[in-house]
Structures are given as structure tokens and as C-alpha cells.
N, C-alpha and C positions, 0 to 999 in steps of 0.2 A: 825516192819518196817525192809525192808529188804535193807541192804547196799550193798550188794553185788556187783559186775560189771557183767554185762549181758554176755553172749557169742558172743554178734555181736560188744559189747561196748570194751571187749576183742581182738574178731580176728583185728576192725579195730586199735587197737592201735598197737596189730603184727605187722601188716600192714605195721604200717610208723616204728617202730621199725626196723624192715627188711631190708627197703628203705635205713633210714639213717645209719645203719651199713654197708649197702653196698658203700654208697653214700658221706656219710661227721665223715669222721675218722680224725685225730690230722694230719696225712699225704696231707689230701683236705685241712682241714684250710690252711696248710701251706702253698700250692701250691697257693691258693687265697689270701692270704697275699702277697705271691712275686707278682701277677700279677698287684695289684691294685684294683684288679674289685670287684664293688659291690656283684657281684652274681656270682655264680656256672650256666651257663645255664643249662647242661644237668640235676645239681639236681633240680631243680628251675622247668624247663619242668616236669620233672618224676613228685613233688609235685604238678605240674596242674594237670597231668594226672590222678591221683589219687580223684580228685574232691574236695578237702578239703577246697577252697577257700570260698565255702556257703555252711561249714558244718554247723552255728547255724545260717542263714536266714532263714524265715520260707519257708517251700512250694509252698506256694502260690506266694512268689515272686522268687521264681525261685532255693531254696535255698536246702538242705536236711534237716531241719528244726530238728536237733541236739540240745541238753542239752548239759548246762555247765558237768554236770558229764560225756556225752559223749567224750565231749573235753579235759576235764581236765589230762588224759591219753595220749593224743596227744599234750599236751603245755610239761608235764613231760618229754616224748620222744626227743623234741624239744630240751629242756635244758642240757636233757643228751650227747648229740650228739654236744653240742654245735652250734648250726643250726644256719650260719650268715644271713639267706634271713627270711623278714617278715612274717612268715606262722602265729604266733600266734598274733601277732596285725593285719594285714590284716584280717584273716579270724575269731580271736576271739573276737576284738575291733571293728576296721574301717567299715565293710561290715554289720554288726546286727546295728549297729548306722543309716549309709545311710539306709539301706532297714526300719527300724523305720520313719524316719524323710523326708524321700523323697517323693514329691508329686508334681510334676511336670515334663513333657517329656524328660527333660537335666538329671534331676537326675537319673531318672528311667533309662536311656541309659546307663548312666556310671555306675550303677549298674549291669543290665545287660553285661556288659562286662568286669567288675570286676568279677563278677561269672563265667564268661567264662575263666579265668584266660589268659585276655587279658591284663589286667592290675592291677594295686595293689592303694589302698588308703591308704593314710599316713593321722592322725588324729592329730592336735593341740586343746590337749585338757586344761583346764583350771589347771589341777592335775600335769601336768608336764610341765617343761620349755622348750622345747625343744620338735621339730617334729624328730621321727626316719624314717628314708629311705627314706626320701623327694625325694630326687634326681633321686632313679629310682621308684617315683610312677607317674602315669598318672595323679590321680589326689587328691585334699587335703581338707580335711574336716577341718576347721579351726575356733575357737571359738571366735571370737572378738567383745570387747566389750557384748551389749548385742543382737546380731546376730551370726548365725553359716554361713560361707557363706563355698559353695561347691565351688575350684578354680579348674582349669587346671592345671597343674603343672606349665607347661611351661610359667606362666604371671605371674608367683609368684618371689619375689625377696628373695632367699635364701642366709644365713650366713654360715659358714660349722662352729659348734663347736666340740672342742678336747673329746674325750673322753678315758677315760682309757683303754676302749675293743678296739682292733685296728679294728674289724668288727661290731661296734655300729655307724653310722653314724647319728648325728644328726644334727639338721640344726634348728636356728631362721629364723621368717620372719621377714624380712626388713620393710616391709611398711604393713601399711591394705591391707591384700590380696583383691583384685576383688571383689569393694563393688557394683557392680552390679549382684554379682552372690548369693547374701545371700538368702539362702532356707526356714530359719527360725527362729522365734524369740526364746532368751536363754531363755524368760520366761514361752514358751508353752511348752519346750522341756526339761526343768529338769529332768523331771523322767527318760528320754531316756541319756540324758549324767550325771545320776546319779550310772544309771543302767551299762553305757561304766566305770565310776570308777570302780564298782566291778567286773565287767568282767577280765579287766587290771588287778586287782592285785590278783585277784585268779587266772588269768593263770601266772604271774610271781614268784606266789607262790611255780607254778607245775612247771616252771622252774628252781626254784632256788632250788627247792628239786631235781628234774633229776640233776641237777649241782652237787649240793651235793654226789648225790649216784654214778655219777660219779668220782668226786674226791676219795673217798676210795675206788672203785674199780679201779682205777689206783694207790692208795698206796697201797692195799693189792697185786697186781700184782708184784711191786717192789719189798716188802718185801720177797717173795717169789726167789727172785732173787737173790737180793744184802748179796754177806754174807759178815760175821763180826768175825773175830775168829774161820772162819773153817765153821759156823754155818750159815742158814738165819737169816737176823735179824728180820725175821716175826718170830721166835721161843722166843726170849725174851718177858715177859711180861711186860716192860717200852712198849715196839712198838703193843702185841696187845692191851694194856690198852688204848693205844689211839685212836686205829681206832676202837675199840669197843666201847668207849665214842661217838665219832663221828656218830658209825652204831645207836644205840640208838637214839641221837640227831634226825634221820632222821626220824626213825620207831615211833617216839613220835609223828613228826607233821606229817607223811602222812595221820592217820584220819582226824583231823584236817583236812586239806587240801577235802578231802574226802567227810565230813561232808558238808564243807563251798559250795560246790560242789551240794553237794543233796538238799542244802536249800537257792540257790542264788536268785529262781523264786519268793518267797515269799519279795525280794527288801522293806522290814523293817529294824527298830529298831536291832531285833536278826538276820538277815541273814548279816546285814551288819558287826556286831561285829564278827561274826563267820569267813567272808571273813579277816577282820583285825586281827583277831588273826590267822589264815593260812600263812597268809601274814608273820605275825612279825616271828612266829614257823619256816616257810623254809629257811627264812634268817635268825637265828642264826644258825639254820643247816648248810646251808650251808658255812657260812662264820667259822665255827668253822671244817667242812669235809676241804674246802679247806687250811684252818691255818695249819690244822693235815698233809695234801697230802704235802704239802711243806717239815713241817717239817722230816718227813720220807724218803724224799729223802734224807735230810741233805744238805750239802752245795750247791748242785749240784741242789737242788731245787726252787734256786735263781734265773738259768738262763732259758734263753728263749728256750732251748732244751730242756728242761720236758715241757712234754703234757699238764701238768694241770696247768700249767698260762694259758691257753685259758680259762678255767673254774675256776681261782681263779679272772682275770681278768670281767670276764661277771658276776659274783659274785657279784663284786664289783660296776658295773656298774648298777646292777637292783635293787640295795638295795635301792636306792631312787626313782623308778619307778613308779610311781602310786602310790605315797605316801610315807612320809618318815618313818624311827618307831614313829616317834611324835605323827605324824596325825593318825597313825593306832591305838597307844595306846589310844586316845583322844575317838574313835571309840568305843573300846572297853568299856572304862571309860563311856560312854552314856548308854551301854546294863547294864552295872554293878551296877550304882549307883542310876538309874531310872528307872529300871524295875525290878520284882521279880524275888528272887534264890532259888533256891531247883532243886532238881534231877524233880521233875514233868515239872520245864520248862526248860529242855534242851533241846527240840527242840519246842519251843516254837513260836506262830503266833503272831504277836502282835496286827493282826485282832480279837484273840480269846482270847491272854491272858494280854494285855498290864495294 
């Protein structure tokens, strides 16, 4: 079996790598912190332009009909760059869920113009409390009860709650959204908002490892700078023992991550344990890259002028995203204790080996 990443799966991850180093550096956060605004338009445009909004719908509905492993290089990108606008739940969550579940002329519409990156879909789904980017989506896929109804935005009664990333805006709904707009029953459509779980937390996986690989390369950058006795304090081994700790931490779960990635379409027993172990692997990466970037600043790592509270911050904010470590451990503990182990099923079907 070949894990490799492809040359087209590579240049397009360049691609957005490119974009967002041009486009959303510690300097643009800043700038969209002072103004208020939800969104950067000009990056926000450039990311339509680039088509990525139906990179995993399939072709036939209008989509580039992309793999989790295609994406999962693009949700990284994301995380690294700190990226405040929806790119990886719109186009990795919201848009593969509608284009599954749609089946009527209203749906199909706002689909088609969600791909057009006319507009963006915000999902309430049952995994998380809380809807992110409510306010600037068109429109909102929302699980209540035991119906999914598709809203408008604008008829939906939104709550704004705090959250610790000052660019995570999340939002409850007030009342049953638009109970004349339900598209479908929760009980036909399991496997499709089974499938939006693991989507969700293997690209926050790959975000929270770009998070990660960004915080030590902002403390390795520092160390290199800040001297101590004449000397960098990147030259003492106290400071690289621990951004070396941290680099490990990362390079352990990126297969992981990787793996979880090549085996999402199989939606069993083992692909789902694989995505929660990804999951739990990037967040202690990153929560322990970000613990390190702080502390390597030293004092001065407290305030809100180092770069990397933007990414100890969103850190913090996705670790219960799409599941907490409970629910991921619990996941894992199912592949573990009822189904068989040995090096023969580690990549295992549960169509062929359960």
C-alpha cells in the first residue's frame, strides 16, 4: 500500500500554502481583530477563487469530487496559518452533508450556490453545542430533534456565545429553526451525519497539528533571536529539549492523522477508531507545541503581542470540537476491545475482518 501524497494532492496543498502566507499572517489576524469583521473579504474572495468550496462533493453534483486524504493537507494549511473564515467546515463538513442529503429543488439551489462560493453553510450538528459562523452563512443545516431541517439564515433566531479564540464565532439557536423547511429524517440519514462526525474531527485534527507545527516554528524563530548571556537561548539544551519534545510530539501523530485520512471511506468499526485516535494524537500535540511556544518566550509569552496566543488560543478552542477526549477515547476503546489485534489488522475492513 502506498501512503504517499500524490503530485496534484501536493501542488494543490502549495497551492493554499502560498495563498495563506501571502494572505493571513499574525499581522491580518490583527488587522481583523481591530475591525470587528467576521471575514477578510479579499482572502475569503482569493479562497473562492481557487474553487475549494466543493472540493469533497462529488462531480456529479457540481463538486471536484476530492478525498479526505486530498483535504486533509488543506484543513493542516488552514490550522497553520490560523485561517479565521470557514474554509474547512464549509467545504469539509457543511457542503458533502447537503450534497448527500439534498433532494429537492430549494436544496439543490442553495447547493448549487454554495459551490459557487456565493454563500457558505453553517451545520448544527448533534457532536457539538454550538453552530460556528452562523451569522455570515446564507444558510444553516441544523439537526433537531429527530429531523435535519435546511434554514435560511436570516429566519433563524441566533444567540452569539463567548468563546476563548476571539475569531471562533459561535452561535445557539433560540427556537426550532424553520420547521417547515426539514429535508430529512435523522433516522434515514445516520450514516450521512455519521460520516459529517468523522469528517469534523479528522480535519480539526489536521488543524490542530498545522497549529501545533506552527507554534514551534514561531518558538524556534524566537530562540534564534532572543539572547541570554551573550548567547541565543536556542543554543541551551533546557530550550532545544523542549521544542524538540514538542517537534516529536507532532511527527508521531502526523501518520496517524495520514492514515485516519486513507481509511475515512471505509465509515466502520476501524476507520472510525483511526479518525479518534488522530483526533486525540493532534491535540496533545498541539496543546503541549503551544504550552512550549509560550513558555519560550518567557514572560513576554503571556501577552497578547506574541503571535502565538492566536494559535494557543484556537488550540484551545477545537479541543472539544467534534468530540471531546472522552468521546474519542470511548471510540477508540470500541476498535480495541471488540475487535481483533495483531499487526495483520492494522488496516483492517470490518466488512472483511470484523
Amino acid at each position: 500500500m502506498d501512503f504517499r501524497f500524490t503530485d496534484e494532492q501536493q501542488m494543490m496543498a502549495e497551492a493554499v500554502r502560498g495563498l495563506l502566507a501571502d494572505l493571513c499572517q499574525p499581522a491580518d489576524l490583527r488587522r481583523l481583530m481591530a475591525s470587528g469583521e467576521a471575514r477578510d473579504g479579499k482572502r475569503w474572495a482569493a479562497i473562492v477563487e481557487m474553487g475549494l468550496a466543493g472540493a469533497l462533493v462529488a462531480e456529479e453534483k457540481g463538486g471536484l469530487g476530492l478525498g479526505a486524504a486530498d483535504f486533509v493537507l488543506i484543513a493542516e494549511a488552514c490550522g497553520y496559518a490560523g485561517l479565521p473564515e470557514p474554509l474547512v467546515e464549509n467545504a469539509g463538513v457543511a457542503l458533502p452533508l447537503l450534497a448527500a442529503v439534498a433532494a429537492d429543488p430549494r436544496a439543490d439551489a442553495i447547493l448549487e450556490r454554495a459551490l459557487a462560493g456565493e454563500m457558505t453553510i453553517a451545520l448544527k450538528h448533534p457532536a457539538n453545542p454550538f453552530v460556528a459562523d452562523a451569522d455570515t452563512a446564507g444558510a444553516i443545516l441544523a439537526v433537531r430533534g429527530e429531523e435535519l431541517y435546511l434554514c435560511d439564515a436570516a429566519d433563524v433566531a441566533l444567540e452569539r456565545q463567548e468563546s476563548v479564540d476571539p475569531f471562533r464565532r459561535l452561535f445557539s439557536i433560540a427556537d426550532r429553526p424553520c420547521p417547515t423547511s426539514a429535508i430529512a429524517d435523522v433516522s434515514r440519514i445516520g450514516f450521512h451525519l455519521d460520516s459529517a462526525l468523522d469528517r469534523g474531527a479528522l480535519f480539526t485534527a489536521a488543524q490542530l497539528l498545522g497549529i501545533a507545527q506552527r507554534a514551534v516554528d514561531l518558538a524556534v524563530a524566537y530562540a534564534k533571536e532572543r539572547t541570554q548571556f551573550g548567547k541565543p537561548i536556542g543554543s541551551y539544551q533546557a530550550v532545544k529539549h523542549l521544542l524538540s519534545t514538542a517537534q516529536v510530539k507532532i511527527e508521531f501523530a502526523r501518520p496517524v492523522m495520514h492514515a485516519a485520512a486513507a481509511q475515512l471511506a471505509q465509515a466502520d468499526v476501524f476507520s472510525r477508531a483511526r479518525v479518534s485516535q488522530a483526533r486525540l494524537a493532534a491535540a496533545e500535540a498541539a496543546d503541549l507545541a503551544c504550552r512550549t511556544a509560550i513558555q519560550v518566550h518567557g514572560a513576554m509569552g503571556y501577552s497578547w503581542e506574541v503571535d502565538v496566543h492566536f494559535f494557543l488560543k484556537r488550540a484551545l478552542a477545537l479541543a472539544s470540537w467534534w468530540g471531546d477526549a472522552r468521546f474519542h477515547r470511548e471510540r477508540v476503546a470500541v476498535r480495541v476491545f471488540t475487535r481483533p489485534l495483531g499487526a495483520e489488522h492494522t488496516f483492517a475492513k470490518e466488512a472483511e475482518n470484523a
